[in-house]
Structure formats: C-alpha cells, structure tokens
C-alpha positions as CSV (number, residue, x, y, z in Angstrom):
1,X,146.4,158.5,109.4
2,X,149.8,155.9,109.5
3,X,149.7,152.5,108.1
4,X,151.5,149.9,109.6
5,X,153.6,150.3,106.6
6,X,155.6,153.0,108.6
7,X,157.3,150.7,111.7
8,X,159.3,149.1,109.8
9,X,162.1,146.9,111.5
10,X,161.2,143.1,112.9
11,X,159.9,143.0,116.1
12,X,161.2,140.6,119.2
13,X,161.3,137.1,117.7
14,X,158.1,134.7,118.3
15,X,156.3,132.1,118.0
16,X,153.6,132.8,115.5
17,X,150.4,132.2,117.7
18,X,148.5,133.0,114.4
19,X,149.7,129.7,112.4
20,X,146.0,128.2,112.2
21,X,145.0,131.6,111.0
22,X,147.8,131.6,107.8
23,X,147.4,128.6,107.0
24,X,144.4,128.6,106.2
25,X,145.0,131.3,103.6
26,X,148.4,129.1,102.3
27,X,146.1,125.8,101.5
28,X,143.5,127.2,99.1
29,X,143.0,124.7,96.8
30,X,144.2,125.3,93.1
31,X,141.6,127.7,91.3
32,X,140.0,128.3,93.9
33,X,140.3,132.3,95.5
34,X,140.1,133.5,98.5
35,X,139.7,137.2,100.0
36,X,140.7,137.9,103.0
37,X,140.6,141.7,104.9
38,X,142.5,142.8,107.4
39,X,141.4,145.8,110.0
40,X,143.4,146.9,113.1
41,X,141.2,149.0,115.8
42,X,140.6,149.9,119.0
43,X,138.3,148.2,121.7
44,X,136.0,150.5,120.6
45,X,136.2,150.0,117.1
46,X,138.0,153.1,116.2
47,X,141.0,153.0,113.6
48,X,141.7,156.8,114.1
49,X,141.3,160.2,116.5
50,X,139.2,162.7,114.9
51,X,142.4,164.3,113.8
52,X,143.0,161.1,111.9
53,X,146.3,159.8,113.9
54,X,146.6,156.4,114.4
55,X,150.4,155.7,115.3
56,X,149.7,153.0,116.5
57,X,147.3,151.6,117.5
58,X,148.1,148.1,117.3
59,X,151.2,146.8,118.6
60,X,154.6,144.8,117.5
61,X,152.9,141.5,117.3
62,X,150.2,142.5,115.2
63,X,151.9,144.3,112.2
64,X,153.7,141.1,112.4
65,X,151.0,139.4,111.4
66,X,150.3,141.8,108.9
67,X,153.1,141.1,107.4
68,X,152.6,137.2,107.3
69,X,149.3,137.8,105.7
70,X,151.3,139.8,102.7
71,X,153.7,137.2,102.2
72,X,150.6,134.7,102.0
73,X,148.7,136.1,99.6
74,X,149.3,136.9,95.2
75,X,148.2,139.9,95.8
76,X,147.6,143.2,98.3
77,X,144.6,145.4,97.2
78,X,144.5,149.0,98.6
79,X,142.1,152.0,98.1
80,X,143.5,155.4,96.3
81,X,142.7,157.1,99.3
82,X,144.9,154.7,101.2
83,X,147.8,155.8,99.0
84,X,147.2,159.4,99.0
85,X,147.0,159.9,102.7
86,X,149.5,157.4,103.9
87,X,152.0,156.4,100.9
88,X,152.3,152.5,102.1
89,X,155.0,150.5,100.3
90,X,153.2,147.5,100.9
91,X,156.0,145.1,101.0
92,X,156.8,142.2,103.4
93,X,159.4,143.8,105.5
94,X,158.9,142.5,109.3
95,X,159.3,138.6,108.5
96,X,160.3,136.7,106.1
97,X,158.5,135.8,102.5
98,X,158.0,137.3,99.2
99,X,156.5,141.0,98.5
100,X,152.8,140.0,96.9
101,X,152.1,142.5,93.6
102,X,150.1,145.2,95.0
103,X,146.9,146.3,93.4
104,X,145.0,150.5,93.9
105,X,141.6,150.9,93.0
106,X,141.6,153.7,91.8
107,X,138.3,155.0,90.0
108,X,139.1,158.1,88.7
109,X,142.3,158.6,88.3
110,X,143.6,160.2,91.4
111,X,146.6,157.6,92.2
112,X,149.6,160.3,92.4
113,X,152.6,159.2,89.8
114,X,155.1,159.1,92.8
115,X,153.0,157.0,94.8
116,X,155.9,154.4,96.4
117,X,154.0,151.0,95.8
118,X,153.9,151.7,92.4
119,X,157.5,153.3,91.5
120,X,159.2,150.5,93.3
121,X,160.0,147.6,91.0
122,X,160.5,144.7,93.1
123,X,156.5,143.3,93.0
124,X,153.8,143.4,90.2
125,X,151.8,146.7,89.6
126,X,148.6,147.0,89.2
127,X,145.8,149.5,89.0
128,X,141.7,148.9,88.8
129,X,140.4,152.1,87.3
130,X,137.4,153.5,85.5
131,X,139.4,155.1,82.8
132,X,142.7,154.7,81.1
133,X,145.3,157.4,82.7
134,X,148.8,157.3,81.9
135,X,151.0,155.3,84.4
136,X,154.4,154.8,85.4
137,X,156.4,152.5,83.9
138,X,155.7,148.6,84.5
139,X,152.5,149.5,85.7
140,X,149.6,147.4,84.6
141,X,146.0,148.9,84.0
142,X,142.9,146.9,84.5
143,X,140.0,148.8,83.3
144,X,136.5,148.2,84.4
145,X,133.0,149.6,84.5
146,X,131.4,152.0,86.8
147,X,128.4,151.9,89.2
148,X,127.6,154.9,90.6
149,X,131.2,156.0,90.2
150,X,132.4,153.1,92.0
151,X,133.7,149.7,91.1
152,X,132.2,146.4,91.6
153,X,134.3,144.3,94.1
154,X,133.1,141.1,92.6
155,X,134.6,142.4,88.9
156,X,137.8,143.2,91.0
157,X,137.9,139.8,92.1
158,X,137.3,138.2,88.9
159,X,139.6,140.4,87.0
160,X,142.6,139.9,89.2
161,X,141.8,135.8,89.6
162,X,142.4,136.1,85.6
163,X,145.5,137.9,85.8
164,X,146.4,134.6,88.6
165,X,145.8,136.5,91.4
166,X,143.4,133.8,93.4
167,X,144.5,134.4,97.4
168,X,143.7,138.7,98.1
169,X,144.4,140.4,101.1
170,X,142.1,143.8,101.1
171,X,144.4,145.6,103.7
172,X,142.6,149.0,103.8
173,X,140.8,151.6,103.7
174,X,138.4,151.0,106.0
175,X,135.9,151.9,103.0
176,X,137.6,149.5,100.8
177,X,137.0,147.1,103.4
178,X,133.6,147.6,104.1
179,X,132.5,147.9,100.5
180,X,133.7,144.4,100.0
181,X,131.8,143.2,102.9
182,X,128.6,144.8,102.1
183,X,129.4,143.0,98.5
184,X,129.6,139.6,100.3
185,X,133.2,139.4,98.8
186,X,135.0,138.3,102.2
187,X,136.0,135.4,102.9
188,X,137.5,136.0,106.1
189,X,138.2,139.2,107.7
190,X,141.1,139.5,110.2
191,X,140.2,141.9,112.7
192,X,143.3,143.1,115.2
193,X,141.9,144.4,118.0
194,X,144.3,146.7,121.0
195,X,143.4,147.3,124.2
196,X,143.4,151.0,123.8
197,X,139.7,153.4,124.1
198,X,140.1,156.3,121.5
199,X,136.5,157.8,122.2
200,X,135.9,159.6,119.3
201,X,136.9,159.7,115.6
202,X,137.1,157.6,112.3
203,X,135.4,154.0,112.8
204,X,136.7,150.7,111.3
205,X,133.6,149.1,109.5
206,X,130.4,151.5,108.6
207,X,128.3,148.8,106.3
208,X,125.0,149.4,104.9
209,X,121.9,149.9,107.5
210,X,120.2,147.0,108.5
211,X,116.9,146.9,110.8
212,X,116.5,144.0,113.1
213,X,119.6,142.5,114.9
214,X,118.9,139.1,113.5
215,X,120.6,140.7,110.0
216,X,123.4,141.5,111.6
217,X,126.8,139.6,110.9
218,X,127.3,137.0,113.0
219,X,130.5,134.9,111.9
220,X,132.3,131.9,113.3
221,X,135.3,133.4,114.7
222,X,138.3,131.9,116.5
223,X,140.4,134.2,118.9
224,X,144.1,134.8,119.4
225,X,145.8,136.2,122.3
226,X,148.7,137.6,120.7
227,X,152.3,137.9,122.3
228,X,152.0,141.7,123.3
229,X,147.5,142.1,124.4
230,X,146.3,142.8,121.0
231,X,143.5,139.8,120.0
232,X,143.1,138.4,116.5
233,X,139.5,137.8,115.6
234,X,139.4,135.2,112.4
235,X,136.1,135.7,111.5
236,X,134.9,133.0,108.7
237,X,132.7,135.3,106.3
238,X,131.1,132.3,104.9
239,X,130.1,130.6,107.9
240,X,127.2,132.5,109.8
241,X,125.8,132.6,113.1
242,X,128.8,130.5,113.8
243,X,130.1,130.5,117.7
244,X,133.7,131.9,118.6
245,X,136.3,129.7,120.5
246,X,139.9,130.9,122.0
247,X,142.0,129.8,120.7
248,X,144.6,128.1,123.3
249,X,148.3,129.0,122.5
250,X,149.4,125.4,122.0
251,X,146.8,124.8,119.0
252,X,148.3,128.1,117.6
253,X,152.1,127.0,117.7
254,X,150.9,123.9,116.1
255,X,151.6,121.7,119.6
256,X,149.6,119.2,121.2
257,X,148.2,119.4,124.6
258,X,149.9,117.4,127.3
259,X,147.9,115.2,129.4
C-alpha cells in the first residue's frame, strides 16, 4: 500500500476550498486538544485492491489537504504497520507550514531502526510503546501499559497532551484509525472520498459490531467539492445524529455571497 507521503511535488496552485475545515483545527483554544483523523477512500469505501495498491486513489487536491492538516497540527500519529509497509516521512512537503513531530505506536517493538520519520532530524520523534527498545538517536520513548497487547488511545492522548502535543492528526492505518474511533477519541474525522469503484479489497473503517442501525454513527458533517472531484466529508465526532450541508465554494474561500 502507498501513502500520500510518496507524490511529492505541489500540485496546480488553488484556492483552499477546505479553509472552514482547518481552521477549525488552528483555533483550539489553549489547553484544550483536539484529535482529528484523516482517511482517503474510494466511493465504496475501499483504501486498497486486494493486492494492497493504492497509488492513488485520491487525487492532487486532496493530498493537498493532507498536507494542510500536518502543518496544523503539534503532532502526526501513525501506526507501526503504517511505517513498515509504506516508510512515510510525514513531513509538510505540498504547501507551505512547519513539519509537526511525528509520533509511531508501536507496541512491541517492531518500528525498523531505518524507518525515515524517525532518522530524519528536522521534526520531534516520538514513539508510544509497551516496552523500552533501543532507539535511534533523538528519539523519544513514551512508555505505556498494555491491554490485550494493545495500547489505550485515550493514554496516547493524555501522554502526548503532556509532552504539549494538544491538536493530533491520526493519519493512518486504517486500524489506527478505527481503534480511536471505537475509543470515542475523535474529534473529527476527515474523510476524502474519489470517485473511483475498487470492488474488492482492504476497507477504510472496520469498527466494533453494533446491532440495530440506530447505534450507528451518525455525525454532523459538512461537504467539500474539491478542485479535482474528490469530496471532503468533515464529520464532527462529538456532534451526533447531526445533518450534513454542502458546503458552497464561496463559504470555503472565506467569501461572501453576492446578492
């Protein structure tokens, strides 16, 4: 599977029709934290063929926004198995703003010592592990307890919120993700969605079984046409059986209406 991490290079310059979307992730209050995920998929919700290629599924415009959402945050959290299949650098490449430290979970010590968002020096390091291993240099280890052989996304939070790491962007895996949404540790979930069918293979969100439809998810969402046909969904985690609006292009530049 690719991350966005591997088109590099800016796309055609635009207007950023996501700018209610970020800024709403910029004006967190002070001590406050907010999580935000981020999952790019098909229409029918796949994030990979069976063969696990995904180059790409989402287009220029989206990665973009990626991008904007690492500048925005303290801090980009990634699963081990994100790093060992893909090898993102996880820096802010595509627009401009500041590389955010970048955090692995990384429960039993599989995070390989070459891994490149950890060897390059240019953003904090962090890893959220079960164990002390030995890391490169400049890397930081968090330790913290085991359930079940996995960690607790609420201790994540609260560890990294100590270390002042308040606004998170949970960028992947689609596990990662999903175990932080079954936790109830969203705040908002970004969900980039390309008008491609894939049929068959690895699916973005696989949460815990519920019964009736009435305990499904239902959040207030606003929608985003972006520049090249992918949507945005801004789904607010904390705001349930909410209703979903369009969002029209002036509101997203920022402009008013005419007439």
């Amino acid at each position: 599977m690719t991350t966005p991490d591997e088109m590099d290079g800016r796309s055609t310059p635009v207007d950023c029709l996501t700018h209610r979307a970020l800024a709403r992730i910029a004006d967190v209050p002070q001590g406050s934290t907010l999580v935000v995920a981020q999952l790019g998929q098909s229409l029918d919700g796949r994030i990979a063929t069976p063969t696990g290629d995904s180059r790409y599924i989402n287009r220029a415009a989206a990665l973009d926004h990626l991008h904007h959402l690492r500048a925005a945050v303290d801090a980009v959290v990634v699963g081990v198995g994100t790093v060992i299949a893909d090898d993102p650098q996880l820096t802010v490449r595509r627009v401009a703003g500041s590389n955010p430290a970048r955090v692995v979970l990384d429960p039993r010590g599989r995070l390989p010592p070459d891994a490149r968002c950890m060897t390059s020096p240019n953003a904090r390091r962090l890893v959220v592990s079960g164990a002390s291993v030995p890391r490169p240099a400049g890397v930081e280890e968090v330790v913290l307890p085991l359930a079940g052989g996995r960690l607790d996304p609420h201790a994540i939070i609260a560890a990294l919120a100590a270390r002042g790491m308040r606004r998170l962007l949970i960028e992947g895996g689609a596990r990662t993700i999903s175990a932080f949404l079954d936790a109830g540790c969203i705040d908002r979930l970004h969900l980039l969605v390309a008008p491609i069918i894939i049929g068959s293979g690895r699916a973005g969100l696989e949460l815990a079984p519920i019964g009736p439809l009435s305990e499904a998810l239902r959040p207030a969402t606003d929608i985003y046409p972006l520049a090249d046909g992918d949507i945005l969904f801004d789904c607010d985690m904390r705001r349930r059986n909410g209703e979903a609006s369009l969002v029209a292009e002036t509101d997203a530049r920022g402009l008013r209406p005419h007439g």
